[in-house]
Structures are given as structure tokens and as C-alpha cells.
C-alpha positions as CSV (number, residue, x, y, z in Angstrom):
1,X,-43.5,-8.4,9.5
2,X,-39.8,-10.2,10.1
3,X,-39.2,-8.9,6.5
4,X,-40.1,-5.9,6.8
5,X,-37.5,-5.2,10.4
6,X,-35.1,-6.8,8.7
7,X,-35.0,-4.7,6.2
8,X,-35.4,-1.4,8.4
9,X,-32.1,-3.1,10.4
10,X,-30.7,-3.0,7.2
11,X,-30.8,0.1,6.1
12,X,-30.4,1.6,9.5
13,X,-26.8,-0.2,9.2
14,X,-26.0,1.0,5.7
15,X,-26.7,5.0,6.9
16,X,-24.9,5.3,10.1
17,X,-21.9,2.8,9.0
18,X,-19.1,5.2,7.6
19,X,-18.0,4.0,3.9
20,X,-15.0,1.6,3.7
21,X,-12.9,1.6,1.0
22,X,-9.6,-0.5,0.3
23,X,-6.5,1.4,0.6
24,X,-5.6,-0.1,-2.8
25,X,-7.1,0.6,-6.0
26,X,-8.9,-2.8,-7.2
27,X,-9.1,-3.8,-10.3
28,X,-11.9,-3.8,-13.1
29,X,-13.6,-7.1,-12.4
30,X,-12.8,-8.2,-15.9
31,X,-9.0,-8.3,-15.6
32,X,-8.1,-12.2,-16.2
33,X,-4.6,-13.6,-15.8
34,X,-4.1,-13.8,-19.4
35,X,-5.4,-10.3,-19.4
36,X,-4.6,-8.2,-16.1
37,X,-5.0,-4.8,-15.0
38,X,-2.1,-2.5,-13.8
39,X,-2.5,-1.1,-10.2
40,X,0.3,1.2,-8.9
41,X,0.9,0.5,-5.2
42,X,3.4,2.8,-3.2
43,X,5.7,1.0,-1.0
44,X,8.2,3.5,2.0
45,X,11.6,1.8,1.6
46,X,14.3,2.6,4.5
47,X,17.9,2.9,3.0
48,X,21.0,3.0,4.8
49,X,23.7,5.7,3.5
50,X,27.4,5.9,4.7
51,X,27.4,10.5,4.3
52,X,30.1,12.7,4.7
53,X,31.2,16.5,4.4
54,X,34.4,16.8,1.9
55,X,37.0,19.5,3.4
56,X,35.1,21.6,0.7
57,X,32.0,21.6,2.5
58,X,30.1,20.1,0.1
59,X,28.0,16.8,1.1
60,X,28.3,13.6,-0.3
61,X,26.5,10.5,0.4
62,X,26.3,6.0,-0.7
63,X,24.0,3.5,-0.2
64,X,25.0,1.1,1.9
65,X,22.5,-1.7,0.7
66,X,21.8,-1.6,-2.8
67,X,18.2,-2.1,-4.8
68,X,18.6,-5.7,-5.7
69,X,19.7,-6.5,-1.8
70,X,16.8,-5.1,-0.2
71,X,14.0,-7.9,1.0
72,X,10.9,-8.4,-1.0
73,X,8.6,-10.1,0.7
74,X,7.1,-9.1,4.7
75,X,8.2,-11.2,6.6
76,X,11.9,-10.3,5.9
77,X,11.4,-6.8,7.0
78,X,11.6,-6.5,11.1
């Protein structure tokens, strides 16, 4: 009779639970390290830009930090 509540728990759990899914796309389960899978992740990067108007109105703007400059890993990002 335990199996059979356990069971009904179960599956009482699995209906009203709402579906989780990653927010990345995993791999196939058969990617190796000699043979891995390409996963696009999107990252937001903030850039800093020195801008300015030219007497001829037109707008103009430079990075201030460039690509290679920019931290890579968390920690580095406050």
C-alpha cells in the first residue's frame, strides 16, 4: 500500500509542478571532449563610448575600453 501512495505522491508532484527548463541549451549527451557540441550562449556587454556632435551636426562616437580589455570571467564584473 506504501508503494502504491508513493507513487500517487509522485505523480501528483509531476502534474501540478510547472516544467523547468535550463536557460541554456544542453548538449546532446554524446558530446565528449575529444568530440564536443557547439552551444551559442548570449552574453549583454556594457561599453563605455566618449560621443560627440561635429559643428556639422552629425554624431560621432569611440569606445572607450576596447574588446580584448573587457573582463572575462564573473567575478571581475561589479
Amino acid at each position: 500500500m506504501d508503494h502504491i501512495l508513493e507513487l500517487q505522491n509522485r505523480l501528483i508532484d509531476e502534474f501540478f509542478s510547472p516544467v523547468k527548463r535550463p536557460h541554456v541549451v544542453l548538449p546532446d549527451r554524446s558530446a565528449t571532449k575529444e568530440n564536443p557540441a557547439k552551444v551559442t550562449r548570449r552574453e549583454v556587454v556594457t561599453k563605455e563610448y566618449n560621443a560627440w556632435y561635429d559643428p556639422d551636426g552629425s554624431y560621432h562616437h569611440e569606445v572607450l575600453v576596447e574588446e580584448g580589455d573587457l573582463p572575462t570571467r564573473p567575478e571581475l564584473t561589479d
